[in-house]
C-alpha positions in Angstrom: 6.9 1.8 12.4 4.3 4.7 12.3 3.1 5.5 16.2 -0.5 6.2 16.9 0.3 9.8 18.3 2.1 10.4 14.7 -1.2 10.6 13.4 -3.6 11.8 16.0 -7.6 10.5 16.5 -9.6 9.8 13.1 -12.2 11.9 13.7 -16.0 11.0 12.7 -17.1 13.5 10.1 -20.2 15.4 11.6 -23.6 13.9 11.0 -25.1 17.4 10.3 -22.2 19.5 8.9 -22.9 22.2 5.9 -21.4 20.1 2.5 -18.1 21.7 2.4 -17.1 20.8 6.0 -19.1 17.2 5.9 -16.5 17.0 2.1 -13.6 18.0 4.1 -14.3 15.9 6.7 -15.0 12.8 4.5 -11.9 12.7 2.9 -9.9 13.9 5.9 -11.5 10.3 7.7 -10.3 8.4 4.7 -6.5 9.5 4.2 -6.3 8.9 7.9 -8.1 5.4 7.6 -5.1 4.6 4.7 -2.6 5.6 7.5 -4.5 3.1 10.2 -4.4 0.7 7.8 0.0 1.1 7.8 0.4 1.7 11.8 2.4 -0.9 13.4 4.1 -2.7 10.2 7.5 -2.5 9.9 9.4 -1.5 6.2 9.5 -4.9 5.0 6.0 -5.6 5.3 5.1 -2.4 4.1 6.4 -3.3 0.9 5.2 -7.0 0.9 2.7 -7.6 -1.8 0.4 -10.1 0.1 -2.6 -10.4 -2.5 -1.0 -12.9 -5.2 -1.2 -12.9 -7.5 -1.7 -8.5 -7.7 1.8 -6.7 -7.1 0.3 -4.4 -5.1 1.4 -3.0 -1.4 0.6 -0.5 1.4 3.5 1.6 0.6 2.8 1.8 -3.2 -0.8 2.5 -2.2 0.6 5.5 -0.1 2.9 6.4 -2.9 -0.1 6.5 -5.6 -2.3 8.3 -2.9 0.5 11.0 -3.0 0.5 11.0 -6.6 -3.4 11.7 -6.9 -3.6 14.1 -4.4 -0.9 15.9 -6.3 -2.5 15.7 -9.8 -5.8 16.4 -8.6 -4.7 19.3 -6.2 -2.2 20.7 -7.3 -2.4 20.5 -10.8 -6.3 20.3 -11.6 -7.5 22.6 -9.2 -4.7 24.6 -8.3 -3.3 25.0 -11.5 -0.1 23.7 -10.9 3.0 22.2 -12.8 4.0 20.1 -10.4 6.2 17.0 -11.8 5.2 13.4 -10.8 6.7 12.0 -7.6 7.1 8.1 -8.7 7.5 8.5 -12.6 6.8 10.1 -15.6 3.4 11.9 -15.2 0.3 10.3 -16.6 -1.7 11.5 -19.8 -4.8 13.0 -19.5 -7.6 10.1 -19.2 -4.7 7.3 -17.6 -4.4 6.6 -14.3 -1.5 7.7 -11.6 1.3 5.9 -10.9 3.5 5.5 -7.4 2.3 1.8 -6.7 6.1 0.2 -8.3 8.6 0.5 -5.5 11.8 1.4 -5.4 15.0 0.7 -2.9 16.0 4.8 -2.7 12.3 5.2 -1.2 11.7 4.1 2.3 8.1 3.9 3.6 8.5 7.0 6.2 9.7 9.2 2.5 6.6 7.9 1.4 4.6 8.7 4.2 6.4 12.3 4.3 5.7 12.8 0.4 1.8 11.4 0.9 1.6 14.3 3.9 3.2 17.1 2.2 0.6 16.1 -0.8 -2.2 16.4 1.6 -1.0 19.8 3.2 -0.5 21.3 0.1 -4.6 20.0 -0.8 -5.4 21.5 2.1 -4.0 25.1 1.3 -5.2 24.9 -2.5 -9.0 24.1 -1.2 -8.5 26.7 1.1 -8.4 29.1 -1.9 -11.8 27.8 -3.9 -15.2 27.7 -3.3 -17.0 24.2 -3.8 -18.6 25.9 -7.5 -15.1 27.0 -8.6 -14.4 25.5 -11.9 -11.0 24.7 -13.7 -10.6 24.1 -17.4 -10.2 19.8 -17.3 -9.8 17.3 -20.0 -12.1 19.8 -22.9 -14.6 20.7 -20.3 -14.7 22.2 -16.9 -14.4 20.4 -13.0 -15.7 22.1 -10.0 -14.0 21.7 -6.9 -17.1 19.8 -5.4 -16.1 16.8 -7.9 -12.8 16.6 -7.2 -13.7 16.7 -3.5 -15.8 13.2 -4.2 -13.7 12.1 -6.4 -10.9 11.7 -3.9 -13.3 10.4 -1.7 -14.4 6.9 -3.8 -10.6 6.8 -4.5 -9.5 6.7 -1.1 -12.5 4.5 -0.6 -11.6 2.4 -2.6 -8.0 2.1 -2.5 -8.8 1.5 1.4 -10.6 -1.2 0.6 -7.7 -2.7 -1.1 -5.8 -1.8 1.9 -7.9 -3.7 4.2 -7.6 -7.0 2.3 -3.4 -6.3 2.1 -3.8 -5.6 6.0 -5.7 -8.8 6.9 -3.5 -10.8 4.9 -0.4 -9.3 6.9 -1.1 -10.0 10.0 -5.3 -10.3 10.4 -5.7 -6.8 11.1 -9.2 -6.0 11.0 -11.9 -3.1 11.0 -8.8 -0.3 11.5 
């Protein structure tokens, strides 16, 4: 199970910040709403797909959370060859994968993978300004879109999260 002190306080982005901090922030408040919405469970739950008819878990939303700050971080904006985590990487224009599970990957590797994703985010933003553009897909991204990008992503995989959470155990408004 993942303890509260693990994690820390989710801070509430600041109501007045200049963008980049209020960016940071916002994402920041929704990869640690994805962990709220895992504290407590145990591994089996983790990995219970409690939505039917959809296959789809907490862990394999952590896992595919790892895989998109990866592609987006690492290999968009820093420039990266980094190899998918879960599987093959995904062609230009298709979605990431990590949502299948597998029996070699516990939810705390997960967990450890999604972190080490988000640290290395964190040192790659570090280095770029929110105008900084990288060559993407035929045309250029700035660092300010991938920034909101990952924000309605989390947003909305943590909406998926709540309903897996509520059916659970009728966790609520984590």
């Amino acid at each position: 199970m993942i303890a509260a002190m693990e994690i820390g306080e989710r801070e509430t982005p600041p109501f007045n910040g200049d963008e980049r901090t209020t960016l940071a922030a916002w994402l920041n408040f929704q990869r640690h709403t994805l962990v709220l919405k895992c504290e407590g469970l145990d591994d089996t739950t983790l990995r219970t797909a409690s939505a039917p008819p959809s296959s789809l878990t907490l862990q394999g939303l952590v896992q595919h959370l790892a895989e998109v700050e990866r592609n987006w971080f690492q290999r968009v904006l820093g420039r990266r060859d980094a190899p998918s985590i879960y599987g093959p990487a995904p062609a230009p224009g298709e979605h990431d994968g990590g949502f299948e599970l597998s029996e070699q990957v516990s939810f705390a590797d997960a967990l450890d993978r999604w972190r080490a994703e988000v640290d290395a985010a964190h040192t790659i933003c570090a280095d770029h300004e929110l105008d900084d553009v990288v060559p993407f897909m035929g045309t250029e991204v700035s660092a300010r879109w991938i920034y909101l990008h990952m924000i309605g992503e989390y947003a909305r995989h943590n909406g998926h999260a709540d309903i897996l959470r509520e059916r659970l155990d009728g966790a609520t408004g984590l």
